[in-house]
N, CA, C and O atoms as CSV, one atom per row, in Angstrom:
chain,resi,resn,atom,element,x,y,z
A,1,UNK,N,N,106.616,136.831,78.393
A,1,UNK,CA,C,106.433,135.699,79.285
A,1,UNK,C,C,104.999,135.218,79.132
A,1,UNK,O,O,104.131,136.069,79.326
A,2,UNK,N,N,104.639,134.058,78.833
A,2,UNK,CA,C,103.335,133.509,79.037
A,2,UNK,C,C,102.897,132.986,79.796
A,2,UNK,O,O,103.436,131.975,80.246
A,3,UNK,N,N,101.437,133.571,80.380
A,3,UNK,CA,C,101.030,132.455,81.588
A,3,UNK,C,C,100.256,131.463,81.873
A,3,UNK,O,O,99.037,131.360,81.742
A,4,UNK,N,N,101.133,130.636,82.326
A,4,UNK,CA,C,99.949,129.727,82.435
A,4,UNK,C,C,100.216,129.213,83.852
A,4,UNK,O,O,101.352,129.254,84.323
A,5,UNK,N,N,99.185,128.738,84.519
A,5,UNK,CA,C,98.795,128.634,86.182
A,5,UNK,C,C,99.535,126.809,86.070
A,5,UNK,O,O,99.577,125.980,85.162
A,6,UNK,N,N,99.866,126.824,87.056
A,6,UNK,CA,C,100.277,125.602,87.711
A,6,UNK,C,C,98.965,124.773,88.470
A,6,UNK,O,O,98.005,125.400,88.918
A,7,UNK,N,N,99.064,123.342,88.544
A,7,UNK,CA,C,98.161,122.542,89.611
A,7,UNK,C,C,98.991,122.933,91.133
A,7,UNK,O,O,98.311,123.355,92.068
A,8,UNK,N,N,100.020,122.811,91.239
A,8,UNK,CA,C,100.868,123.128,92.377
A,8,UNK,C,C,101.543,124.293,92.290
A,8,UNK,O,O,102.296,124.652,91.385
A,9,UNK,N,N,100.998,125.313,94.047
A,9,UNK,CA,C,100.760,126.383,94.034
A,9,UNK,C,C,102.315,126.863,94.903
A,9,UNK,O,O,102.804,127.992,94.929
A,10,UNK,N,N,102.751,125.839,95.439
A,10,UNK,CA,C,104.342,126.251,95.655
A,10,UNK,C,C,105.043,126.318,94.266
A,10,UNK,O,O,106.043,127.034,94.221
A,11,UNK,N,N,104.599,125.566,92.925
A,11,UNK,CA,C,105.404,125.581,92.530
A,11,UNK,C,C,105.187,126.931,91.868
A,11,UNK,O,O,106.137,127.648,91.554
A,12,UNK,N,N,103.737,127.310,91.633
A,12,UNK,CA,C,103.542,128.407,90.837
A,12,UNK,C,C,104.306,129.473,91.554
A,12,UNK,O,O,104.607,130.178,90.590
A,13,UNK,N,N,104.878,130.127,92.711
A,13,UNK,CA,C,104.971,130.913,93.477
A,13,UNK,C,C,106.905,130.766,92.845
A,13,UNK,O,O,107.545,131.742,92.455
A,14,UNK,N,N,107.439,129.379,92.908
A,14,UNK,CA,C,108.868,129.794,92.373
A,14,UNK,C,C,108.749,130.209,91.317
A,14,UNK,O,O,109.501,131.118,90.966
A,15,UNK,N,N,107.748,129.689,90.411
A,15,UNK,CA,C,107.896,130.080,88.816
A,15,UNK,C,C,107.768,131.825,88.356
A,15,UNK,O,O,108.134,132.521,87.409
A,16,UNK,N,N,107.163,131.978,89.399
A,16,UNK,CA,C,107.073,133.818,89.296
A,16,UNK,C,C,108.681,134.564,89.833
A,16,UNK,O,O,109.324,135.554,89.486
A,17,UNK,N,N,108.833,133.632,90.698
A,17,UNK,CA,C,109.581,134.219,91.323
A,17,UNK,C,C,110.849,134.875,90.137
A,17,UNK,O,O,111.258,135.920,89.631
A,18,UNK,N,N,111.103,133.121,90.176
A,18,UNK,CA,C,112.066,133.605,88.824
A,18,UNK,C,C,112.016,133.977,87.916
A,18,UNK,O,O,113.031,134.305,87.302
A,19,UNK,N,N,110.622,134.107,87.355
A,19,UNK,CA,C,110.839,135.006,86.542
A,19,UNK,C,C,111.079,136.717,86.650
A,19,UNK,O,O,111.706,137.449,85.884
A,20,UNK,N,N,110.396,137.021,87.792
A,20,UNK,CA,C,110.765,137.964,88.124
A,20,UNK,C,C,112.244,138.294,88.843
A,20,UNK,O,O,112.327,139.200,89.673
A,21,UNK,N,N,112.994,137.771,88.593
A,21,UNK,CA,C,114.402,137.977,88.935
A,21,UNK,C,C,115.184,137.911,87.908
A,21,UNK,O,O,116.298,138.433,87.959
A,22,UNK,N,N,114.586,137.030,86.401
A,22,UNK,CA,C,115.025,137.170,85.267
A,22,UNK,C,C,114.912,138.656,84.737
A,22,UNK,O,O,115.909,139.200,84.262
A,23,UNK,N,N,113.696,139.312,84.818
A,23,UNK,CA,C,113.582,140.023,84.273
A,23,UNK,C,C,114.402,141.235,84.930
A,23,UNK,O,O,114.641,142.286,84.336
A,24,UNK,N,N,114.743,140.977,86.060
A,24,UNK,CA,C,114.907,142.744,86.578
A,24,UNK,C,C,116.164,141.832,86.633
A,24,UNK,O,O,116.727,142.424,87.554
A,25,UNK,N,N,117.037,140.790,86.305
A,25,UNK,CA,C,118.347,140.677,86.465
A,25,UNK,C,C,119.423,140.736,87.649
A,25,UNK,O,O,120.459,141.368,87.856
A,26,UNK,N,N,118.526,139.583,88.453
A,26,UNK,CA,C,119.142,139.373,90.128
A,26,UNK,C,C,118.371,140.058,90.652
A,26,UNK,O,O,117.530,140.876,90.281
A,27,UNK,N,N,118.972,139.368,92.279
A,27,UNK,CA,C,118.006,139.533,93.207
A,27,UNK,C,C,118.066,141.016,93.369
A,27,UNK,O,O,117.094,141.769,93.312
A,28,UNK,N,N,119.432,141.389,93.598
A,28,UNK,CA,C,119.708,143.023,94.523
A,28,UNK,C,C,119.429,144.148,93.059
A,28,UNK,O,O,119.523,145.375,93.078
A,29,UNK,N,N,119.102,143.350,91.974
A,29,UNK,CA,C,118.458,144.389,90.816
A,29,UNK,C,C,117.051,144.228,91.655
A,29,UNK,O,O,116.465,145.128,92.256
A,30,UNK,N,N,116.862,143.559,91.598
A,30,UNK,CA,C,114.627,143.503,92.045
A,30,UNK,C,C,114.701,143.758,93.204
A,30,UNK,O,O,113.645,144.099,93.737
A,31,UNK,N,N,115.594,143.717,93.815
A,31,UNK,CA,C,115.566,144.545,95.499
A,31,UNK,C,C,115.605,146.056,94.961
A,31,UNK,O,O,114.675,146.753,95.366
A,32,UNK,N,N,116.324,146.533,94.305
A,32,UNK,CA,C,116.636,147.699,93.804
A,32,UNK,C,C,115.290,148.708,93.459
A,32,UNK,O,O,114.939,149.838,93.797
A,33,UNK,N,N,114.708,147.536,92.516
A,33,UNK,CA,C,113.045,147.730,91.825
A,33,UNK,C,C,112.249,148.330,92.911
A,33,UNK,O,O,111.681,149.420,92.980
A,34,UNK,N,N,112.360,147.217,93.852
A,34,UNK,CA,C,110.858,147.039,95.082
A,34,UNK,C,C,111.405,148.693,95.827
A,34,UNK,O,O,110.524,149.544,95.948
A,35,UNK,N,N,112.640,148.993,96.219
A,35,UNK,CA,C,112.817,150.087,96.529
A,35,UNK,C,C,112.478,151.503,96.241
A,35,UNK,O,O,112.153,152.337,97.085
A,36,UNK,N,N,112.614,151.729,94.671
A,36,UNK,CA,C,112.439,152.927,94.135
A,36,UNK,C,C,111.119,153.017,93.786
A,36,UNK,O,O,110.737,154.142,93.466
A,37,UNK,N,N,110.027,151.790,93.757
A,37,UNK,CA,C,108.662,152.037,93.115
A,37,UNK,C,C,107.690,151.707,94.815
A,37,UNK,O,O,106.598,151.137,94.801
A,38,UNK,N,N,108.396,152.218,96.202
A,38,UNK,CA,C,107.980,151.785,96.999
A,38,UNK,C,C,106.927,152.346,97.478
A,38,UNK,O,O,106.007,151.767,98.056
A,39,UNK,N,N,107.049,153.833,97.189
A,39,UNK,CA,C,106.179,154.993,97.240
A,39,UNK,C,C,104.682,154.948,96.472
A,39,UNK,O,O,103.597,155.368,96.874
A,40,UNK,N,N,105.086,154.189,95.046
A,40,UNK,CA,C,103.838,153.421,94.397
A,40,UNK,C,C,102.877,152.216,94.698
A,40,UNK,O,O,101.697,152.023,94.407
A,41,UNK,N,N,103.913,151.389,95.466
A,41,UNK,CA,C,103.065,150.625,95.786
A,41,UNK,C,C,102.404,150.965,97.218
A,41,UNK,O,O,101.315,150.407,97.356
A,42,UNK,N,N,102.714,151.564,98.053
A,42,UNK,CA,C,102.243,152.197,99.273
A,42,UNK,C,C,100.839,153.239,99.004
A,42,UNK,O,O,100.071,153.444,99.943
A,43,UNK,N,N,100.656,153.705,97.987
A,43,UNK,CA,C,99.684,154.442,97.267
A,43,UNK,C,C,98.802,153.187,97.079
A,43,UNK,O,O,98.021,153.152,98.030
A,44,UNK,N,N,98.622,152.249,96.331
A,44,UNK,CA,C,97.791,151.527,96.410
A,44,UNK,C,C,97.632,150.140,97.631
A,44,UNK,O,O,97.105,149.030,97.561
A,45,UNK,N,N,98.149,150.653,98.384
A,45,UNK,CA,C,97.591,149.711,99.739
A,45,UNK,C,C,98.697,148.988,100.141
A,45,UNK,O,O,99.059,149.102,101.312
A,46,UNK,N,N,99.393,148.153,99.271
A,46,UNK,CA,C,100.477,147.558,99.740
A,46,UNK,C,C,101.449,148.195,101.422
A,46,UNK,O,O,101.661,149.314,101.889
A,47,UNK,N,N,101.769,146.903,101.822
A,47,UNK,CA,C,102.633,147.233,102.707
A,47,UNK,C,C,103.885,146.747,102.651
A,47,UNK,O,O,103.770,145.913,101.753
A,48,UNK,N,N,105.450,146.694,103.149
A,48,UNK,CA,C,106.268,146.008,102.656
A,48,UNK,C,C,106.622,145.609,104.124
A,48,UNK,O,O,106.679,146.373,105.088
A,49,UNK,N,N,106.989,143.422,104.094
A,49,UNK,CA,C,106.705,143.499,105.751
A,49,UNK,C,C,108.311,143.484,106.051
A,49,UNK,O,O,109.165,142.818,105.467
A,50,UNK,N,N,108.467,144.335,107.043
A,50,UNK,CA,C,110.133,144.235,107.633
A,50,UNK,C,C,110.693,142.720,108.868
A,50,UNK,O,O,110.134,142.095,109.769
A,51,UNK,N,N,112.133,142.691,108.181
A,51,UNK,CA,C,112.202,141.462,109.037
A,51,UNK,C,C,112.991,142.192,110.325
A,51,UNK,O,O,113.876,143.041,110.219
A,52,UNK,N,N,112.403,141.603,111.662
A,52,UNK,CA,C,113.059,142.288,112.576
A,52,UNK,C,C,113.673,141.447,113.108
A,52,UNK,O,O,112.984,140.480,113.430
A,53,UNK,N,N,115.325,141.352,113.497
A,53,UNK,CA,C,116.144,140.298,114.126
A,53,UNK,C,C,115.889,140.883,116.014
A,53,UNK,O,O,116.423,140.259,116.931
């Protein structure tokens, strides 16, 4: 994938998006991802925010 930055920063934000859904192959694959490497990203600071109904 090559990058290159957008002037428009909504748009840059879909363009990742999808690509990152290309790559891990749907959403509930990259839901899948964010799950099992959650422990990794929690190690470096990240938080993951929960939606509460």
């Amino acid at each position: 994938m090559d990058y290159k930055e957008l002037d428009d920063p909504v748009e840059e934000v879909y363009r990742i998006r999808a690509a990152l859904l290309e790559e891990h192959g749907g959403f509930h694959n990259y839901q899948k991802y964010i799950e099992e490497t959650r422990s990794k990203w929690e190690t470096m600071g990240f938080r993951r925010a929960e939606l509460r109904l």
